[in-house]
C-alpha positions in Angstrom: 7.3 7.7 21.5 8.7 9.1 18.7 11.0 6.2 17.5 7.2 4.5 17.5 6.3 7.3 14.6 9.4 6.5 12.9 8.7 3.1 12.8 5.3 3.2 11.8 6.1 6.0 9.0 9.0 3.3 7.7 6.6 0.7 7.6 4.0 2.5 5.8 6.5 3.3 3.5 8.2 0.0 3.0 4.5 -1.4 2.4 3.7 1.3 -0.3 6.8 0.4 -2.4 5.7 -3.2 -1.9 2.2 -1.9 -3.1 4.0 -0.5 -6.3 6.3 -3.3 -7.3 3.3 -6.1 -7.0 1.4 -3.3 -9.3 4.0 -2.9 -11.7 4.5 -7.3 -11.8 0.9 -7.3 -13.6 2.2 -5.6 -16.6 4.9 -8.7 -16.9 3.4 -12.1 -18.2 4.0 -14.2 -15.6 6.0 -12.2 -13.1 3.2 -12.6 -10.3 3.6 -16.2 -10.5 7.3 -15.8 -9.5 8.4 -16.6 -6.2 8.7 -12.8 -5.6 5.1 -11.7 -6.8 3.7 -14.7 -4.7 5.4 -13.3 -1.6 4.3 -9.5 -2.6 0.7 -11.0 -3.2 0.3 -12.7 0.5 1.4 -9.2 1.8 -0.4 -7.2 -0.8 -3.9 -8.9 -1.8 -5.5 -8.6 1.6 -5.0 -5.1 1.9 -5.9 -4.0 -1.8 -8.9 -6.9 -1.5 -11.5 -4.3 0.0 -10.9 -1.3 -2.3 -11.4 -3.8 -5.2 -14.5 -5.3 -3.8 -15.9 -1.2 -3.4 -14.1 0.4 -6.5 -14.9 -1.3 -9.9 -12.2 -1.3 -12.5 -12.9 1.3 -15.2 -12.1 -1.0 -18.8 -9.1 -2.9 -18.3 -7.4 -0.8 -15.5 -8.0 -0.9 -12.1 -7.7 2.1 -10.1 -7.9 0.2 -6.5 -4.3 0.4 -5.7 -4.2 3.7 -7.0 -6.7 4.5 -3.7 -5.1 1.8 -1.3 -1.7 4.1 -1.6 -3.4 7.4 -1.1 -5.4 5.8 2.0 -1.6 4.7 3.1 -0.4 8.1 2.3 -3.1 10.0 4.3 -2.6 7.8 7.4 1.1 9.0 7.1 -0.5 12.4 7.2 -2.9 11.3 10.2 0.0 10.2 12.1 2.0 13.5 11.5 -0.4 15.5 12.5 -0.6 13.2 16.1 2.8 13.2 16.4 2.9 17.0 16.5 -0.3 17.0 18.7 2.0 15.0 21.1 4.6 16.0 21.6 3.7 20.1 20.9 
């Protein structure tokens, strides 16, 4: 059961640094069209979709993702927390 934790904590994490790299390609002219930032948006776009569609951007900067990784950073938190309910 625990190598379940450790997988899903990897995962989150693995998907948060994907969340920050497909972030950081926006401030690069083109670098989302690349064949990188396509393959970080397939993976990326349907998770940040719903936090854009309920958080509007504030001027030119969009604070969604900055929500979507805390929301994946709290589950990490949810899941400790179970884990040590668990197996305590």
């Amino acid at each position: 059961m625990s190598q379940l934790f450790n997988l899903l904590y990897t995962a989150i994490e693995i998907y948060s640094f994907a969340l920050i790299i497909y972030i950081l390609l926006s401030w690069f002219p083109g670098a989302r069209e690349s064949s990188i930032g396509s393959f970080l948006g397939r993976i990326c776009e349907p998770y940040l979709e719903p936090f854009r569609k309920i958080i509007p951007p504030l001027g030119m900067i969009d604070i969604s993702p900055i929500v979507a990784i805390l929301v994946l950073q709290f589950a990490t938190s949810g899941l400790r927390i179970l884990q040590g309910y668990l197996f305590f």
